[in-house]
C-alpha positions in Angstrom: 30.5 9.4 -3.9 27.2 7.7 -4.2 27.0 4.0 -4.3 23.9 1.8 -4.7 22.3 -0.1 -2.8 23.2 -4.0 -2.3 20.5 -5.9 -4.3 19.1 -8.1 -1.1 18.4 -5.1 1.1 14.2 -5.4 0.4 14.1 -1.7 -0.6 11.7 -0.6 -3.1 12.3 1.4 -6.0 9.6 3.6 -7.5 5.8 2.4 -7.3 4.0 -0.6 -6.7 2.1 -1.2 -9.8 0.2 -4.6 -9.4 -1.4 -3.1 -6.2 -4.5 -0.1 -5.8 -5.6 0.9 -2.3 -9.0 2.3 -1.4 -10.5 4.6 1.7 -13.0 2.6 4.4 -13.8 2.9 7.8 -14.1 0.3 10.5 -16.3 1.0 13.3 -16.5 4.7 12.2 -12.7 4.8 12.0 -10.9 5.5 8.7 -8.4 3.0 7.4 -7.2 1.2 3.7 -7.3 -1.5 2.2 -4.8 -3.4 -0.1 -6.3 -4.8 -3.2 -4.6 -6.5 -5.8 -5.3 -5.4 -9.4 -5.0 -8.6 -11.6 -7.6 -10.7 -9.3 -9.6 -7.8 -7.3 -9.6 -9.7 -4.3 -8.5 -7.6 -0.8 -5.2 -8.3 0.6 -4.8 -6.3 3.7 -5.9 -3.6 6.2 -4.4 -0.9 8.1 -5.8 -1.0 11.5 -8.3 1.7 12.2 -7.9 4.2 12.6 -5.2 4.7 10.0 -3.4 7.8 10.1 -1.4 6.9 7.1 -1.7 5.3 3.5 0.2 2.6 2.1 3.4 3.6 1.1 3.8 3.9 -3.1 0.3 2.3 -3.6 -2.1 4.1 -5.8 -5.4 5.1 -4.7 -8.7 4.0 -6.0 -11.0 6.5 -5.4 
């Protein structure tokens, strides 16, 4: 039988929809960057070189 998560676990459901991420590179290496959508300002990087995107973060392109 399938029970549900408790509600303090951290775990995200679905997409993260005040967030966008966009392809760089750092020293010729790829990586992303987090951006926020409401201010635009950058939030975080991946170190280079990324291998893999942010989880459930659309991409800008």
């Amino acid at each position: 039988m399938a029970v549900n998560k408790p509600t303090g676990d951290n775990a995200r459901k679905g997409a993260v929809k005040k967030r966008s991420q966009l392809p760089g590179r750092i020293q010729g290496e790829p990586t992303f960057t987090k951006r926020s959508r409401e201010t635009g300002e950058f939030l975080s990087q991946k170190k280079a070189p990324a291998k893999k995107k942010y989880k459930g973060v659309r991409t800008e392109r």
